[in-house]
N, C-alpha and C positions, 0 to 999 in steps of 0.2 A: 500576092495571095493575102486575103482577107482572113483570119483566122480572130477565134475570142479567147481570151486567159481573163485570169479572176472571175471563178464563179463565185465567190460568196462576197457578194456587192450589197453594198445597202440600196434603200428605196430610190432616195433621193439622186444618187450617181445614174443610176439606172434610168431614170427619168431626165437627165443634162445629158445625157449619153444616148438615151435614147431617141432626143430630138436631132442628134446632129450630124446622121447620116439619111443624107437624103438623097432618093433613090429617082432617075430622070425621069422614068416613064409617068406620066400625070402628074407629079409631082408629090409621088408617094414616099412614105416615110418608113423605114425598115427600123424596127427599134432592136435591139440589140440584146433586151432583155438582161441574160448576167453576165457582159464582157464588155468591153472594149478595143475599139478597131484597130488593129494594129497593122505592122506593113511587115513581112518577111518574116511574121513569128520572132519579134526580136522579143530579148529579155526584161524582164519586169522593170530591168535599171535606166534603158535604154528610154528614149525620147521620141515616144509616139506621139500620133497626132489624131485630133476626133476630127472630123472632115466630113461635108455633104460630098457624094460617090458622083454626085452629076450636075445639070442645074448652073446657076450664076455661077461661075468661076470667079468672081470676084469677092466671093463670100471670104471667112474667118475659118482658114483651117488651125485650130487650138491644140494645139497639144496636150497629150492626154495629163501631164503633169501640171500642167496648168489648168486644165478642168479640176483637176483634183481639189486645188486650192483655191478657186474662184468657188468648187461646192463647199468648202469648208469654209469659205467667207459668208458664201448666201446662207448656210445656214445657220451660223452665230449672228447676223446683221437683214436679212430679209427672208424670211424662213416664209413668208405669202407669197413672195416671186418663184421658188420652188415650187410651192404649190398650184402657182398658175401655172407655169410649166408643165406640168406634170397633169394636169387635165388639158393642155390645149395639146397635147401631145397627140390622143387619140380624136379630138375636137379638129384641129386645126395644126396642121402642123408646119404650116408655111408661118401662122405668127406665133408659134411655139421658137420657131429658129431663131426670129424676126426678135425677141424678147430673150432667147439664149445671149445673141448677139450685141443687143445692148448692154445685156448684162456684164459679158466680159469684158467692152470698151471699158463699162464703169468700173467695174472691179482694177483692169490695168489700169485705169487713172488713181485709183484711189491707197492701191496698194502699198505702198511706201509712204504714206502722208503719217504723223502722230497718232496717238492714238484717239487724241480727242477731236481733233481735225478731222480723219476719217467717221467718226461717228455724227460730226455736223454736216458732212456731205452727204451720210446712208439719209441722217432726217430731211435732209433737201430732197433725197428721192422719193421718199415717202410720202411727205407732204404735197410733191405732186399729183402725187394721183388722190389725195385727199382732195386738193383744189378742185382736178378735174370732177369727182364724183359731188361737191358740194355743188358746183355751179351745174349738174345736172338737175340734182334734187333743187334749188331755185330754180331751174326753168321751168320745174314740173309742178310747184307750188301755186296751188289754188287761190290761198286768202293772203290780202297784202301785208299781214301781218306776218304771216310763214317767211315769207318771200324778204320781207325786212330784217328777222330773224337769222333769215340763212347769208342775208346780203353783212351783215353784222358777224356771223362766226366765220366769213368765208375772208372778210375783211383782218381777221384776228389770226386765222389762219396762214394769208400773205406774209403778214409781219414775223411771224415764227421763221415762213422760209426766207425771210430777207434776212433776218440776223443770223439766222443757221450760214447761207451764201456767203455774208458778209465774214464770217468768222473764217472761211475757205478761202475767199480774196486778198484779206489781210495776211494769211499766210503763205501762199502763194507768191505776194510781194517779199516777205523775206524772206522766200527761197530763191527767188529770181536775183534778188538783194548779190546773196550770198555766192550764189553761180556766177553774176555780173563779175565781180570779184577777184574769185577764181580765175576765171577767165580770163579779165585785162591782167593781171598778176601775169600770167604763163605767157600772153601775147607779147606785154613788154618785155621779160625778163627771157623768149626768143630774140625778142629785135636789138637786146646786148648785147647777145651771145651766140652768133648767128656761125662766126669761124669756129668756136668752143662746141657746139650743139653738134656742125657739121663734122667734126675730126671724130668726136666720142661716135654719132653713129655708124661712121666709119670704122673705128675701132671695132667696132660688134659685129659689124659685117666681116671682118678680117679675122674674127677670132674662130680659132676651132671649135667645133662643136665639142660639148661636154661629155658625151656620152657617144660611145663607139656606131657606127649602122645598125651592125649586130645586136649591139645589146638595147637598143631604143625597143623600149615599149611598143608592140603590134598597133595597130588600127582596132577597135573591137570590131569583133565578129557580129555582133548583134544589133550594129548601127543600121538604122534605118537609109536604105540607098535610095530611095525613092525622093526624087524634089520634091518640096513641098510648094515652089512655083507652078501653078496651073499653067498648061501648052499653052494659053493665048498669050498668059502675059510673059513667057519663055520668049515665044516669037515676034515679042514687040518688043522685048529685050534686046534679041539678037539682030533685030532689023536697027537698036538704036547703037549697040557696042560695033558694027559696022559701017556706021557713019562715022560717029563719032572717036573711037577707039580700034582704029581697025589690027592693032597689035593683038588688044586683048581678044579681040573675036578670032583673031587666025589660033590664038594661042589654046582658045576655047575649045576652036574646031579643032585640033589634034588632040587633045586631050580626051575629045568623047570618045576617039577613035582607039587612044591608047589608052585610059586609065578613066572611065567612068566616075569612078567615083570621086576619084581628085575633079572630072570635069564638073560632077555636081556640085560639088563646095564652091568651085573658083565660079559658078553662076551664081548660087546664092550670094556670096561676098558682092559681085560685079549688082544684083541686084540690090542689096541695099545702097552701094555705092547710086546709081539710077535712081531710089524713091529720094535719097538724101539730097543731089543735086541737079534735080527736074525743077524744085523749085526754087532758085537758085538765081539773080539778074546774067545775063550772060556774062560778062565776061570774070564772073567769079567761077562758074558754070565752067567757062572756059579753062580756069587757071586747075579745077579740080580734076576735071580730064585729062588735064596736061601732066598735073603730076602721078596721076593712074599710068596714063600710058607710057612715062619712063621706070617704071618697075621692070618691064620687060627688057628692057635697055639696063638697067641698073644688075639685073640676074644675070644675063649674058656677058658684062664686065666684068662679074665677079668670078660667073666658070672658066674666064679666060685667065684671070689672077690667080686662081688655085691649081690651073691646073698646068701653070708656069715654072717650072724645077728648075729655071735659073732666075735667079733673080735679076740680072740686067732685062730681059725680056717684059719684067713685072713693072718697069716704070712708066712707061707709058697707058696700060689701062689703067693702075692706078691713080694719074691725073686724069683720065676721061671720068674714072667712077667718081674723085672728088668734085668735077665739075655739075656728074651727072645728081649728085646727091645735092649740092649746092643749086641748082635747079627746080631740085625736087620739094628744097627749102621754102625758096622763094612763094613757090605755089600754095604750097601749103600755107604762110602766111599772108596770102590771100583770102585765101578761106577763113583763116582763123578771127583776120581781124574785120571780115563783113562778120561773121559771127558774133562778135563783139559788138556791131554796132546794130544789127538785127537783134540781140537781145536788150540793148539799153532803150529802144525803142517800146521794142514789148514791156519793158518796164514800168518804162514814163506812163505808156496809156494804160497800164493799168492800174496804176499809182492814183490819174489821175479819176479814172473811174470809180477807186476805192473811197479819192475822197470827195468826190462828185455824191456817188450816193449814202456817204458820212452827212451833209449836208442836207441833200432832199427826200430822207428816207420816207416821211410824210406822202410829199408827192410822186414821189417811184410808185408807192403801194396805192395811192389813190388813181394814177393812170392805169396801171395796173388793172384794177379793181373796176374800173371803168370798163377797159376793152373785153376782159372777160365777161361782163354784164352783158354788155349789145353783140355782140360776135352769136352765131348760131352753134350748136353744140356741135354741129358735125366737124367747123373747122375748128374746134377748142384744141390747142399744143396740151401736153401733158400738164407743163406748167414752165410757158416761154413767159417773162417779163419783160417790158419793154427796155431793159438794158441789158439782156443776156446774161440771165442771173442766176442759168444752171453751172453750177463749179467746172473750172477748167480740166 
């Protein structure tokens, strides 16, 4: 059940909220006016989500706490993209969504960057659509003088967002630096300690819990039950966790049957597990599967070890679980250490791109400035450079 809370919204929410339920029939747009769409009437606290009601299931269902803070981005940093919003809403509201949408990508890209970083990325976006509306006004210029004029501020323009980009690349590389890092640190300092790592998680697995049944903290009430996986890519899910994992899908399937909501969680988990290792070379692919599907194997040895009141009984699943945990190692440093070499790649080329156009900045902006000039306005990109020069 759809229900609204928070009447007293400001303009601006109302208008981000307003474009982002959208209704199948024609492709009509239902605005919301003073609320926000919630699922099950949960609590103010709880973690909704703005979601289009029909239409592309591939879309951005946001949640509403994060619409919150992407409008309180937009409107300290692009307070004109509200405003386009907010008329394309009753205008148009398929590139009202269309412009919601990119919006939030950016905003999640850019959310954690410094403060000064962040504000060279918002001027990267801005000065896109300055480019695009300067190289309009040249096409539309009468005397070769205008036309010169415009080719001259549109040229000055470029170089703004090359150094603004440029200032996002550079940092980028020593964040990437820094995670590289990280990284190999934790990979080697597993492949030390590989019987040490294996016994300690072992240990945790063996320990009682802290806190009684009884007295553990409830589930809230007000949690939202509803997936936020759309049916199709549910059942392209479950068509892949039954080739591939056929544990975790049997385990799936009972679980909807007995405990819904536990079944919801263990999909979403299983589905990010899927976006993270789809792209993936096979047999690292392989190795992450591998270690998913001894979880199940790994639970099962553990309810048989607890619930073993002699201890001569306990020796033997406790060598199956330490093999099965040593297993479970292995795979995982499969994974960890293509991740390791999947990012020093990403590294390198973008190091070298950083100093590629450290170099040619000159002629970056004069190709540039080129292709923008003969290109017809209909195919004009907002503001694509010919080295992909809108921030990561």
């Amino acid at each position: 059940m759809v229900t609204a809370v928070q009447p007293a919204m400001s303009k601006t929410r109302r208008a981000l909220l307003g474009v982002a339920v959208l209704v199948t029939a024609g492709a009509v747009w239902t605005a919301l006016g003073a609320g926000i769409a919630v699922v099950s009437a949960a609590p103010a606290e709880s973690r909704t989500t703005t979601q289009p009601a029909g239409g592309d299931s591939r879309r951005l269902r946001i949640p509403a706490d994060e619409m919150a803070q992407m409008e309180a981005f937009l409107k300290q940093y692009m307070p004109d993209l509200l405003a386009r919003i907010e008329r394309l809403r009753e205008d148009d509201p398929a590139e009202a969504w269309r412009q919601l949408h990119r919006a939030y990508r950016f905003w999640w890209r850019v959310r954690d960057y410094p403060a000064e970083i962040r504000e060279a990325a918002v001027a990267c976006r801005r000065l896109s659509r300055t480019i695009y509306q300067t190289v309009r006004e040249r096409q539309q210029a009468l005397s070769p003088a205008e036309k010169a004029a415009l080719t001259e501020n549109l040229r000055e323009i470029l170089g703004q967002h090359f150094d603004k980009d440029q200032l996002v690349k550079e940092y980028r590389v020593r964040y990437l630096t820094r995670q590289l890092a990280e990284l190999s640190g934790k990979v080697q300092q597993r492949r030390k300690s590989r019987s040490g790592l294996i016994q300690e998680r072992l240990a945790r697995l063996l320990r009682p819990a802290t806190q009684p049944a009884a007295t553990r903290p409830a589930p809230r009430q007000g949690r939202m039950q509803r997936s936020m996986i759309s049916p199709e890519r549910q059942a392209e899910l479950k068509r892949f966790l039954k080739e591939r994992t056929p544990e975790l899908h049997a385990q799936l399937e009972r679980l909807q049957k007995e405990d819904p909501d536990k079944a919801r969680r263990l999909l979403e988990r299983a589905y990010r597990l899927w976006r993270r290792v789809r792209a993936y070379p096979p047999e690292v692919r392989d190795a992450a599967l591998a270690r998913q599907r001894l979880n199940v194997a790994v639970a099962e040895t553990l309810e048989k070890i607890r619930k073993s009141k002699d201890p001569t009984q306990r020796t033997e699943p406790l060598q199956t679980l330490r093999k099965l945990l040593g297993r479970q190692f292995d795979y995982e440093q499969i994974v960890q250490e293509y991740r390791v070499k999947r990012l020093s790649r990403q590294l390198a080329e973008l190091r070298a791109e950083v100093e590629r156009r450290r170099r040619s900045r000159a002629k970056i902006i004069a190709e540039w400035l080129d292709r923008l000039s003969r290109a017809p306005l209909a195919t004009q990109p907002a503001a694509a450079p010919p080295s992909a020069m809108v921030a990561p």
